[in-house]
C-alpha positions as CSV (number, residue, x, y, z in Angstrom):
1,X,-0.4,12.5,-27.3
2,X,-2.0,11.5,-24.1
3,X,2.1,11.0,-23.0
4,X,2.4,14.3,-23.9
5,X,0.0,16.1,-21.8
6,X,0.7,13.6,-19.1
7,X,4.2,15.1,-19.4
8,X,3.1,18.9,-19.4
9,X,0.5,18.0,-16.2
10,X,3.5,16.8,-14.2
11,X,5.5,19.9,-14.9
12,X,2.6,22.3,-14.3
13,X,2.0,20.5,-11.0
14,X,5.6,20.4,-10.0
15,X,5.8,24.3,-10.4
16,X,1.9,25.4,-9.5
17,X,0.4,22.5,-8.1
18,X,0.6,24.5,-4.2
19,X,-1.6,26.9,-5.6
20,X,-3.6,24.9,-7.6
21,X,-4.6,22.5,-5.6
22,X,-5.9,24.5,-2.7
23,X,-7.5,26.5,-5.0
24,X,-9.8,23.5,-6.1
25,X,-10.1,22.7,-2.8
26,X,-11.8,25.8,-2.1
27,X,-14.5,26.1,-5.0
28,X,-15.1,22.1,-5.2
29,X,-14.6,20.7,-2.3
30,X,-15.3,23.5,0.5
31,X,-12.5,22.1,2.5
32,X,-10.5,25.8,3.0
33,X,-11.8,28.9,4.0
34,X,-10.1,32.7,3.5
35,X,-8.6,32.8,6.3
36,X,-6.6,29.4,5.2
37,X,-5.4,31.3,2.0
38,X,-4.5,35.1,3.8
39,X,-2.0,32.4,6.3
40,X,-0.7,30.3,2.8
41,X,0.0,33.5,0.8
42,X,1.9,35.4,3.5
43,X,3.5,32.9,4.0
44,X,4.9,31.9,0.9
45,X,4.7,35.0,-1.4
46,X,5.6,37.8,2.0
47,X,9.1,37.2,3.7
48,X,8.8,37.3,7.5
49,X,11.2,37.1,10.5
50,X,10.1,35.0,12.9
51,X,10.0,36.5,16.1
52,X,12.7,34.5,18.3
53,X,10.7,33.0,21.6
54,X,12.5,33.0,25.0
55,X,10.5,29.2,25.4
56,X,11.1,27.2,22.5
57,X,8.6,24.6,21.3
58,X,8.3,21.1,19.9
59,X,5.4,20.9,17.4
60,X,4.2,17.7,17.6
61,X,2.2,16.8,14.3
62,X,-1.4,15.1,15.4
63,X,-2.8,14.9,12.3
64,X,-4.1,11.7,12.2
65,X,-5.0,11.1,15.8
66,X,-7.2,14.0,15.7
67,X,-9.3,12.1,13.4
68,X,-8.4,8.8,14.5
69,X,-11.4,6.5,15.3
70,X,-9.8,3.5,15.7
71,X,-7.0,3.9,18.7
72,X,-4.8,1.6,18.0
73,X,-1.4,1.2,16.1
74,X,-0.1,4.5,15.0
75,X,-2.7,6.8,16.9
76,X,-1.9,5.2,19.8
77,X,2.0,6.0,20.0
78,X,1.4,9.6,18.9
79,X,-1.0,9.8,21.9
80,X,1.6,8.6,24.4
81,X,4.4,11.1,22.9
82,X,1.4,14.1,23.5
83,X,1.3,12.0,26.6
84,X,4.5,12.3,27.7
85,X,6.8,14.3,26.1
86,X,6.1,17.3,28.1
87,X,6.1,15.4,31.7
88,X,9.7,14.6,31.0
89,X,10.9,17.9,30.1
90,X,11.1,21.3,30.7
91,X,13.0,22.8,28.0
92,X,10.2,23.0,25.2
93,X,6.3,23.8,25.0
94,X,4.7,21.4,23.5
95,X,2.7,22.7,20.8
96,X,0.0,20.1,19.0
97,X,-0.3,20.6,14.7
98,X,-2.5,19.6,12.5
99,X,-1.6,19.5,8.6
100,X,-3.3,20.4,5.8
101,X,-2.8,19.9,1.6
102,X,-0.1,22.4,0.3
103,X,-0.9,24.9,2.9
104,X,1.3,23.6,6.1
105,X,0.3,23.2,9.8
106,X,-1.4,25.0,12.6
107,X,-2.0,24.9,15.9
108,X,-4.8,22.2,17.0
109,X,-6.1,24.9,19.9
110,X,-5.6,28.3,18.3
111,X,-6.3,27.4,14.6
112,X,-2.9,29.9,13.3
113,X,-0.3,28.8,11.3
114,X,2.6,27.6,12.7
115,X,5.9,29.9,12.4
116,X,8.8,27.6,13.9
117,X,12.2,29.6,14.1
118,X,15.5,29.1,15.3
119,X,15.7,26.6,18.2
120,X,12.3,24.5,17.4
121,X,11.2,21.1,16.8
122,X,8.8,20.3,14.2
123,X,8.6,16.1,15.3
124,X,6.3,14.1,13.6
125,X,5.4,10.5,14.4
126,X,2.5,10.5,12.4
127,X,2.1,9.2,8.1
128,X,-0.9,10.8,6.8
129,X,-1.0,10.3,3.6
130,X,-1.5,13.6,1.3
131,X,-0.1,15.7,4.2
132,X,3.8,15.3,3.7
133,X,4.2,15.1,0.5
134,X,2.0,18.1,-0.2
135,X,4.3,20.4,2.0
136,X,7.5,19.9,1.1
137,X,7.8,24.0,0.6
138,X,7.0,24.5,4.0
139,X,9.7,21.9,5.3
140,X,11.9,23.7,3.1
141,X,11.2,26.7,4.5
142,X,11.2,26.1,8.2
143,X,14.5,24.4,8.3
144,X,15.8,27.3,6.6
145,X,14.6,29.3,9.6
146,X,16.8,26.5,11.4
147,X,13.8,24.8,12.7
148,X,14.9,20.9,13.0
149,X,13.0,18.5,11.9
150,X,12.6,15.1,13.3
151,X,10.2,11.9,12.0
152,X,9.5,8.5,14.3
153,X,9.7,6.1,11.1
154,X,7.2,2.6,12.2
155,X,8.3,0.9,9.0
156,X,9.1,0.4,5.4
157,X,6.6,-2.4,4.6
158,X,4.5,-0.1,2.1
159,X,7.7,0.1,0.4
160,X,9.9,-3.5,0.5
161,X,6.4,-5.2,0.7
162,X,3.9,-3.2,-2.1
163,X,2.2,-6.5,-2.4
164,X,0.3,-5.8,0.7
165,X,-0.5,-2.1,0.0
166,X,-4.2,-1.4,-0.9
167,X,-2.9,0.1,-3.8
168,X,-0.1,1.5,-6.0
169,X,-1.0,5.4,-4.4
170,X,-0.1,4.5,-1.3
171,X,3.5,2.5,-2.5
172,X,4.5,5.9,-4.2
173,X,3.0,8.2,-1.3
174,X,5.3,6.3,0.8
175,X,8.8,6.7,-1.5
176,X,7.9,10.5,-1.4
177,X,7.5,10.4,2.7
178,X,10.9,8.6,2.6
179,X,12.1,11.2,0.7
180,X,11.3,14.2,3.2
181,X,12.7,11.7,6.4
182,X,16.0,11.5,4.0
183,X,16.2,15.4,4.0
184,X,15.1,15.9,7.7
185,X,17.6,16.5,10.9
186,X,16.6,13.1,12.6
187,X,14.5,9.8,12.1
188,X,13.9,7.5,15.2
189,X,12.8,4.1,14.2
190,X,11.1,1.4,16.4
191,X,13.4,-1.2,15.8
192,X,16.9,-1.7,14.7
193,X,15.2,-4.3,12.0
194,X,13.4,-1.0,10.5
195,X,16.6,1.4,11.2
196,X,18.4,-1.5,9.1
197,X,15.8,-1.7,6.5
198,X,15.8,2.3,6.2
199,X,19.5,2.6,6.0
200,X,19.5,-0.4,3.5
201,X,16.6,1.6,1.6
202,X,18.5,4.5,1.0
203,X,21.7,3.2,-0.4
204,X,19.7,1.1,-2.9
205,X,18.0,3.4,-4.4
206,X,20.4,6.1,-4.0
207,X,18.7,8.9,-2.0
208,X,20.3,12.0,-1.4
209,X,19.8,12.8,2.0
210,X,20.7,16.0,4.6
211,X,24.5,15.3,5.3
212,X,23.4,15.9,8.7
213,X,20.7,13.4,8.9
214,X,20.9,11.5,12.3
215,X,19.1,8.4,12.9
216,X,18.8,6.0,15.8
217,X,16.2,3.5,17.5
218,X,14.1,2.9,20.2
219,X,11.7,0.4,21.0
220,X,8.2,1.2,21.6
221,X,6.8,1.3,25.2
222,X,4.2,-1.0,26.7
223,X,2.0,0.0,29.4
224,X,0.0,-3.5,29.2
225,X,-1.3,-4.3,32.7
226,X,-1.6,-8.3,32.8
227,X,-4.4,-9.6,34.8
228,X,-3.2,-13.2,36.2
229,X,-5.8,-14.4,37.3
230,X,-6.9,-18.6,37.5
231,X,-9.0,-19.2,33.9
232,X,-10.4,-22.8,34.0
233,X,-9.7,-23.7,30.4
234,X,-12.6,-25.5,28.1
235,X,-10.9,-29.2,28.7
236,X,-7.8,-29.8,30.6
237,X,-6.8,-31.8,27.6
238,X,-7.2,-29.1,24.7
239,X,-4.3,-27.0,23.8
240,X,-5.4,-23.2,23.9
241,X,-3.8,-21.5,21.2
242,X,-4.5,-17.2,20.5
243,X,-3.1,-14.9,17.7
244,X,-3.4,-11.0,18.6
245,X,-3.6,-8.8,15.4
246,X,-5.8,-7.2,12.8
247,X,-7.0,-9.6,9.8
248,X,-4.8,-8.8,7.0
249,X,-3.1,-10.4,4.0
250,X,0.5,-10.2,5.3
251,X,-0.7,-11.4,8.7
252,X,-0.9,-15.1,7.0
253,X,-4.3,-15.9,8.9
254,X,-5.0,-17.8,6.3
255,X,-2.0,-20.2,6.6
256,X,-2.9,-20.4,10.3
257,X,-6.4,-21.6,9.3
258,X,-5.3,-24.3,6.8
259,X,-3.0,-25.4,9.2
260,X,-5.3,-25.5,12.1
261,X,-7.7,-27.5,9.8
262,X,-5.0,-30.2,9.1
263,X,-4.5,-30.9,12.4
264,X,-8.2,-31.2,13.6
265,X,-8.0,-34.1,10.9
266,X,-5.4,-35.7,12.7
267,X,-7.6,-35.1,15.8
268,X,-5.2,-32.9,17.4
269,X,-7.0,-31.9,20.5
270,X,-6.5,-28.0,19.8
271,X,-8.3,-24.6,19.6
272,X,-7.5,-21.1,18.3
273,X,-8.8,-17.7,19.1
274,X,-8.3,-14.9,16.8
275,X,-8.3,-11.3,18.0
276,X,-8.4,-8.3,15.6
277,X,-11.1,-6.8,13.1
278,X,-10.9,-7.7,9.3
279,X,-8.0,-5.3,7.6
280,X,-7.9,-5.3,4.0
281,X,-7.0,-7.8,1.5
282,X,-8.1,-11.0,3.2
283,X,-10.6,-12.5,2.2
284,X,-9.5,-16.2,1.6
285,X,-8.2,-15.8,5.5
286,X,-12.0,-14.6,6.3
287,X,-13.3,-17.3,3.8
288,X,-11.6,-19.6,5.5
289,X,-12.4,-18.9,9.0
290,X,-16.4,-18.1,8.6
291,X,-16.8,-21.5,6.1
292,X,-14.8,-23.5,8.8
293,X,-17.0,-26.5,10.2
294,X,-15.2,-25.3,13.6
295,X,-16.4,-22.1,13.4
296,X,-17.4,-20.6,16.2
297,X,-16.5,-24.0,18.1
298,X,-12.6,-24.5,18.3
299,X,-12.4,-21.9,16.0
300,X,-12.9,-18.0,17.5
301,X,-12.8,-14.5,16.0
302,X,-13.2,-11.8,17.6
303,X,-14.0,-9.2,14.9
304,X,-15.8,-6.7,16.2
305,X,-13.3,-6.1,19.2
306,X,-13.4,-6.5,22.9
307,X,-12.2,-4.8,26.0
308,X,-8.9,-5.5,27.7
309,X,-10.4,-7.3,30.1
310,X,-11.7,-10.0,27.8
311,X,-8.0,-9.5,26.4
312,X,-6.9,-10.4,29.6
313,X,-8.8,-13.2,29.8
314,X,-7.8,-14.8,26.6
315,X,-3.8,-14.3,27.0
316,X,-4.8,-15.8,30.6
317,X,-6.7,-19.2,29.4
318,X,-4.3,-19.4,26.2
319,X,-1.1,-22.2,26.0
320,X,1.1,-20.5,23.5
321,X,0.8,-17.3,21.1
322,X,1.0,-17.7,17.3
323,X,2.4,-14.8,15.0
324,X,2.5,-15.9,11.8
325,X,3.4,-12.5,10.1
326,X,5.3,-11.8,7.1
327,X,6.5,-8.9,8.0
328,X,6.3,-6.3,11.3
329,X,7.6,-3.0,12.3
330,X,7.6,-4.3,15.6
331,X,5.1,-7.3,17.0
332,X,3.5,-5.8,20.5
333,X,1.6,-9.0,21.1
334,X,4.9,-11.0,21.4
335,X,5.7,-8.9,24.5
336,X,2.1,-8.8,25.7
337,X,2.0,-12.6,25.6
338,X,5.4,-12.9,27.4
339,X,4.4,-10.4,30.4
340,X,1.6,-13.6,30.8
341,X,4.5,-16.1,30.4
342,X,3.1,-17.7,27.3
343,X,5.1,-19.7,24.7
344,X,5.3,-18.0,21.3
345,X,5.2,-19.7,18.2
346,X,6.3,-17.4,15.4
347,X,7.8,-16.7,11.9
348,X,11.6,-16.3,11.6
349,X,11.9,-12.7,10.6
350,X,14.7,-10.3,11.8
351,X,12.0,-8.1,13.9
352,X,11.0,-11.2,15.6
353,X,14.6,-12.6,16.7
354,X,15.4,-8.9,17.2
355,X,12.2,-8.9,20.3
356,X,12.0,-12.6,21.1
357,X,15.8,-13.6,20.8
358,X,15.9,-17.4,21.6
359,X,13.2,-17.1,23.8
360,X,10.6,-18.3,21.1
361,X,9.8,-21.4,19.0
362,X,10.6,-20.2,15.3
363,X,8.9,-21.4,12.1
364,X,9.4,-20.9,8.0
365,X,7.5,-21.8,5.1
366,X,4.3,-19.9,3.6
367,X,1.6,-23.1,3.3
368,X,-0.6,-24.9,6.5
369,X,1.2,-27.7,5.8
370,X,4.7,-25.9,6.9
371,X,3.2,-24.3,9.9
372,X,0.8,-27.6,10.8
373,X,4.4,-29.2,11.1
374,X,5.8,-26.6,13.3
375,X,2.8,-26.9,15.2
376,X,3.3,-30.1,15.7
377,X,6.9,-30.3,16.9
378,X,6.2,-27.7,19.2
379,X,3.3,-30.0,21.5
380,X,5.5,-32.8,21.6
381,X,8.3,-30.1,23.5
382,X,5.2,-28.5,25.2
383,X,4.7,-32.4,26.6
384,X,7.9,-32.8,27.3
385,X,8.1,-28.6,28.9
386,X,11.1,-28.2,27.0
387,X,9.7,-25.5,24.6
388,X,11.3,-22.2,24.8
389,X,9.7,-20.4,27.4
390,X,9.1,-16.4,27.4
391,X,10.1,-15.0,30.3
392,X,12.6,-13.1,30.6
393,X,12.3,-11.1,27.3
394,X,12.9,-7.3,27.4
395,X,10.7,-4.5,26.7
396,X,10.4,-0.6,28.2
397,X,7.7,1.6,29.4
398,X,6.1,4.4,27.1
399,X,7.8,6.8,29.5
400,X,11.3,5.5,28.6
401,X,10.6,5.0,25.3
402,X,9.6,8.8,24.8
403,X,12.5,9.7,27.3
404,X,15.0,7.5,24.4
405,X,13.1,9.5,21.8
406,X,13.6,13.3,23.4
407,X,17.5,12.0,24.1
408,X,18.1,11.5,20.7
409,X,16.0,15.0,19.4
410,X,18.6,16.8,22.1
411,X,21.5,15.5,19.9
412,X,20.6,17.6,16.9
């Protein structure tokens, strides 16, 4: 029985869930007002022309970053395209959105509902979770007004990787936001690792997408200033090592640790500094740094952040960068450690030789004992300077980046 109305709740939802839900919204939750529900029911119950615009516009979703209190990661590139995209074109106004549940998007300044017609963008770079999924009537509908729609895809970890999710919710949010980038006009990844793990993604699980569904790459900009300035380090003799990420579980911190730990018991003369605040899902990585008798000693977390001058410091006093991720989208702090010229240590993954080509000291294995060894081999080349140094490895600006992105969105 409980099947059954489990069944009969998944139809109802399907078919009324866009009024539904708002409508609960309202009387529960206060999170919609009336004007919200005059904008939803003209425009889904009332056809409308939309009134074709001499200046065509790019609706740049901002969802998130309007909220976002933590600028970093995903916030961060959205603020760059806002940034940017209208510095390095003329053809389109640039018109921030913000999304909400079932009922669409609206103007971040003006508050109205958005009406794209023939000729506009709606270009989201953004995965909010609830927002997507929620209006997949009013993608429908815009693109039948011939408004394109375009998505910056960062990854499919949520997806190949559900291990690391913080729940299940999020791992089937994401294979619905797949869905809508499968039925949109064009997705720009931030690798070719991610535009091979989308294509890959698709084919396996047999997605039916828009037969006019474009995709391409570009790699995400860096505008990191290095500071190169003379750091006296702690001893001449100790070997400086610094890993650049938030603590989380697929960020193997933990495996650094053990490994670190080893080789203080072989009285390796080594230290390692950890910047990035406490994710989710690691706790035996934060167990194992805080219980450490080298805590706070040869052992450094920076949890709480610190300013990108102290940054600069670190990547300054530092001997080599360790990124012992199991899997990225893209890895910045590989090319922030090679504008300083430091030697990377990291994991052999295809986003990793796809940055860092041969330019890096590679490692496998999941345990500290497998990365202590890696470790290891790399100070006797560091000796001997015949490690694989950094230079030379490629990255753009934000302002080519974007200009890659708005070269592509002219193609559709």
């Amino acid at each position: 029985m409980p099947g059954f109305f489990k069944f009969a709740y998944s139809i109802f939802e399907k078919c009324f869930g866009f009024i539904y839900h708002p409508i609960v919204r309202f009387y529960r939750f206060n999170e919609y007002t009336l004007s919200d529900f005059f904008s939803f029911f003209v425009n889904y119950f009332f056809l409308y022309k939309c009134k074709e615009s001499k200046e065509r516009k790019i609706y740049l979703d901002v969802t998130y970053l309007s909220k976002c209190q933590r600028f970093a990661g995903i916030c961060r590139v959205v603020s760059k395209i806002e940034e940017l995209l209208g510095k390095i074109q003329d053809k389109y106004e640039i018109v921030p959105v913000i999304g909400k549940q079932y009922l669409g998007f609206y103007e971040r300044d003006s508050k109205k509902i958005i009406k794209p017609g023939k000729g506009d963008i709606f270009f989201s770079a953004e995965v909010t979770q609830g927002i997507f999924d929620t209006n997949r009537l009013f993608f429908d509908k815009i693109q039948k007004k011939d408004c394109k729609l375009v998505f910056f895809l960062h990854d499919l970890i949520p997806v190949l990787f559900p291990e690391y999710n913080g729940s299940m919710k999020f791992f089937r949010y994401y294979q619905k936001y797949l869905k809508i980038l499968c039925k949109s006009d064009l997705v720009i990844c931030n690798s070719k690792s991610v535009l091979d793990d989308f294509e890959k993604y698709i084919v396996e699980n047999k997605i039916k997408t828009n037969p006019c569904l474009k995709k391409n790459f570009t790699h995400l900009g860096v505008d990191f200033q290095p500071s190169l300035k003379n750091v006296e380090k702690s001893s001449a003799d100790t070997i400086n090592f610094l890993m650049v990420s938030t603590v989380e579980v697929r960020k193997k911190y933990d495996q650094a640790v053990e490994a670190f730990e080893l080789l203080w018991k072989k009285n390796y003369d080594i230290s390692l500094s950890i910047v990035g605040k406490y994710g989710w899902r690691a706790e035996k990585a934060r167990e194992l740094i805080e219980n450490s008798a080298e805590y706070g000693k040869r052992l450094k977390w920076y949890n709480t952040g610190i300013s990108d001058s102290e940054l600069a410091s670190l990547y300054n006093s530092c001997d080599a960068l360790i990124f012992a991720s199991k899997t990225e989208g893209f890895g910045l702090a590989l090319i922030e450690a090679a504008i300083y010229k430091k030697p990377l240590i990291i994991r052999d993954i295809p986003i990793f030789r796809e940055v860092a080509s041969d330019k890096a000291f590679y490692f496998s294995g999941d345990d500290g004992e497998s990365l202590a060894s890696a470790i290891e081999k790399w100070i006797e080349l560091y000796k001997q300077n015949k490690y694989p140094h950094s230079e030379g490895i490629k990255y753009i600006s934000w302002e080519e980046s974007v200009k890659n992105m708005y070269k592509f969105i002219e193609t559709i």
